[in-house]
N, C-alpha and C positions, 0 to 999 in steps of 0.2 A: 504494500500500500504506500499512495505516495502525500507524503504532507512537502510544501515549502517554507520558507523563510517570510513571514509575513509580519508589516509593522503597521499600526494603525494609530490613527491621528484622535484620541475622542476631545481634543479641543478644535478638532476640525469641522465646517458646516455640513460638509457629506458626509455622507452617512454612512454609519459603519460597515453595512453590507454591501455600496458601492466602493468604498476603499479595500474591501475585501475581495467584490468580484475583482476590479483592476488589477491589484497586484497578482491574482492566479490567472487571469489573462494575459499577464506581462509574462508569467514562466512557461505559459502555453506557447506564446509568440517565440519566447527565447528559449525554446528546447528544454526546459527544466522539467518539465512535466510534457515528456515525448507524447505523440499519439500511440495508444495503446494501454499506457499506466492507468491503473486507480487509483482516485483516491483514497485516504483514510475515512472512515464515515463519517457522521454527521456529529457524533458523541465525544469521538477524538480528535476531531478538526476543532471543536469548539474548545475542547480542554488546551490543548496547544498552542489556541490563538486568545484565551482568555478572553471569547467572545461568548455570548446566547446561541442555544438551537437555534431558535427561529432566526436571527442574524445569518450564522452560516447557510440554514435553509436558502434564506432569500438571493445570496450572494451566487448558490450554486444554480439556483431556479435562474437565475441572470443570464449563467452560461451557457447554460439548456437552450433560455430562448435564443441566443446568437449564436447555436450550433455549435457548439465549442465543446460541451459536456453529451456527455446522454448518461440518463441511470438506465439501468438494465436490470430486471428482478433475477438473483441467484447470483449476480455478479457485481454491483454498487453503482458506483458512478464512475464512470470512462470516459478520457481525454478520446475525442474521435476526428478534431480538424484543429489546422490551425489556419485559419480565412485566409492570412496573407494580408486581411485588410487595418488599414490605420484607423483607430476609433480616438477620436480627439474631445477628451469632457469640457467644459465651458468653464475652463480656470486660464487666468494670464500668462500661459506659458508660451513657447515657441514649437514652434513645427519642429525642429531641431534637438529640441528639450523633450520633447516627447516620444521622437524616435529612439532615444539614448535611453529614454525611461521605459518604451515597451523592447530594446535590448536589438533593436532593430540598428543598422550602419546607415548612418547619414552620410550623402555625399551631392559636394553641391560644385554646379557650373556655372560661375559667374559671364553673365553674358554682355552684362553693362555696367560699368563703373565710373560715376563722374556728374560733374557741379552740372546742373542745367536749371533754367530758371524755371520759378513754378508756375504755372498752368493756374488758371482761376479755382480746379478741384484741388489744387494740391495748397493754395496759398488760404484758401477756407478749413482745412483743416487741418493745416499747420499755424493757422493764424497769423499770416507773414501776408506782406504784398505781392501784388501780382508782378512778377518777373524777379524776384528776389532771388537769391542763389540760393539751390538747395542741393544735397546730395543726392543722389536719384540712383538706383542699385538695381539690377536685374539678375535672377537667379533661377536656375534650373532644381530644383533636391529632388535628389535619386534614395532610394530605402533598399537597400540591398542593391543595388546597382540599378534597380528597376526606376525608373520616371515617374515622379509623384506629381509633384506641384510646379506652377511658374510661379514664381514670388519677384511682385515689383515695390520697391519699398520707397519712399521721400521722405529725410532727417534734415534737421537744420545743421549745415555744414558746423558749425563749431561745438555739436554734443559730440561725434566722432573722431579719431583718428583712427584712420586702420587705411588698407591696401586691399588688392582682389585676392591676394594668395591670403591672408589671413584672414580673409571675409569666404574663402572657399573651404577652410579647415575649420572654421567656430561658426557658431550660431549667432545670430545680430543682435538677441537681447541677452547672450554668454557676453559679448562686447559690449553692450550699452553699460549691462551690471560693471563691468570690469572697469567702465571710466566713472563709477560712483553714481551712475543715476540709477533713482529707485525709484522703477516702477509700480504704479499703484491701480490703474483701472484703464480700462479699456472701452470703447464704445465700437460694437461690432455687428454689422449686418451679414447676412446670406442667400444664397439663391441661387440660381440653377440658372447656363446659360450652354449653347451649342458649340461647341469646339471649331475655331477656325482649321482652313488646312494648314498655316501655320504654326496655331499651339498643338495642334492633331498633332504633327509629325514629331515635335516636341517631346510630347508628352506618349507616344506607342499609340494614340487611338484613332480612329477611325472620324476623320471631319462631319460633323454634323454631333457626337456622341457627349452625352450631357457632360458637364463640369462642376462641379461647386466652386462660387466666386464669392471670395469673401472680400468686403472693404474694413478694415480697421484702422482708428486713430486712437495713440498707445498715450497716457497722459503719466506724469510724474509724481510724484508726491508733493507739487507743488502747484498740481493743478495745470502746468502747462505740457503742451501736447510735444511730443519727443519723435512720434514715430507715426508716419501714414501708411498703411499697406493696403494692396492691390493684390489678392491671389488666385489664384486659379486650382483646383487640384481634383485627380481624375475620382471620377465617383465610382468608380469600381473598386477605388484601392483605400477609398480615404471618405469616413462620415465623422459625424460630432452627434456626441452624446450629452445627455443634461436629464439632472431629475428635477422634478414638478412637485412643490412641494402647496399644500392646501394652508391658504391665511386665512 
């Protein structure tokens, strides 16, 4: 029987059985918990994680629904897939940050690097004027060498220094922490748009084939806006997750 290494947050706002389903999805995606293994049951998964039945119940009913578990009577509950797919929760992390957390290799093609002035979208939500200098960043992330996303990003030239090779090896807000800005909220849209034959070829897919297109503008802990992004990423490989909580 197989148990993991699992740590949970109880001063954290999600919920115990979603930090729980995550991290067994994280050792399913990184091979810790091969297809094949069972796990320990429900009585010593709970004792081990210093969690309730019904907490582990919920976590593991999680997995079930995203194919990822199945119980089997005579035999418990069996790892049967691992999707392949990126599941992204609705906390302010990075594409980058999350690839590294579900154990997955991040790998990025800078495609554009350099000042260009901003665009009336880009100077509204950076709050700068129109034609200001900004830094403007274009990037391919690969997840196991496979084509995830395009990510276009606009920062005010004087939060950053960095180059393309070390904007191709670290993540932009592993950079942004690292010059001392601390990120605090984020304002983020989504929606579904038709792949150019351009970002098709890009990205492995087939032009016309949906996308998830995200806009976010990333604010500080001081209230002012650090970071605009523009994404693109294939919806085959890559959803976002969020629990609904009743006020």
């Amino acid at each position: 029987m197989s148990t993991v290494q699992v740590q949970v947050d109880r001063n954290s706002r999600t919920p115990l059985h979603v930090q729980l389903a995550q991290q067994l999805e994280a050792a399913i995606q990184g091979g810790e918990l091969p297809v094949g293994s069972r796990l320990s049951n429900e009585v010593d998964l709970a004792e081990a994680y210093g969690l309730s039945r019904p907490t582990v119940r919920q976590a593991i009913a999680r997995l079930v629904d995203q194919g990822l578990l199945v119980r089997k009577r005579g035999v418990g509950t069996q790892v049967v897939g691992n999707s392949g797919q990126v599941r992204r929760s609705l906390e302010l992390t990075s594409l980058y940050d999350d690839l590294t957390s579900a154990h997955r290799k991040p790998e990025t093609d800078v495609l554009r690097f350099g000042i260009s002035p901003a665009t009336a979208e880009v100077a509204t939500a950076l709050q700068c004027e129109l034609g200001d200098r900004v830094l403007r960043l274009e990037r391919l992330r690969r997840a196991d060498g496979e084509p995830l996303a395009l990510m276009r990003n606009w920062l005010p030239p004087e939060i950053l220094e960095t180059d393309p090779a070390t904007l191709a090896e670290r993540g932009l807000y592993q950079l942004l922490r690292a010059e001392g800005v601390r990120l605090k909220v984020a304002h983020q849209t989504i929606s579904a748009v038709p792949a150019t034959p351009e970002q098709a070829k890009l990205l492995s897919e087939e032009p016309g084939s949906p996308l998830l297109a995200t806009t976010r503008i990333t604010y500080d802990d001081h209230g002012q806006p650090v970071e605009y992004g523009s994404h693109l990423y294939r919806a085959s490989r890559y959803s976002f997750e969020h629990t609904l909580v009743h006020r």
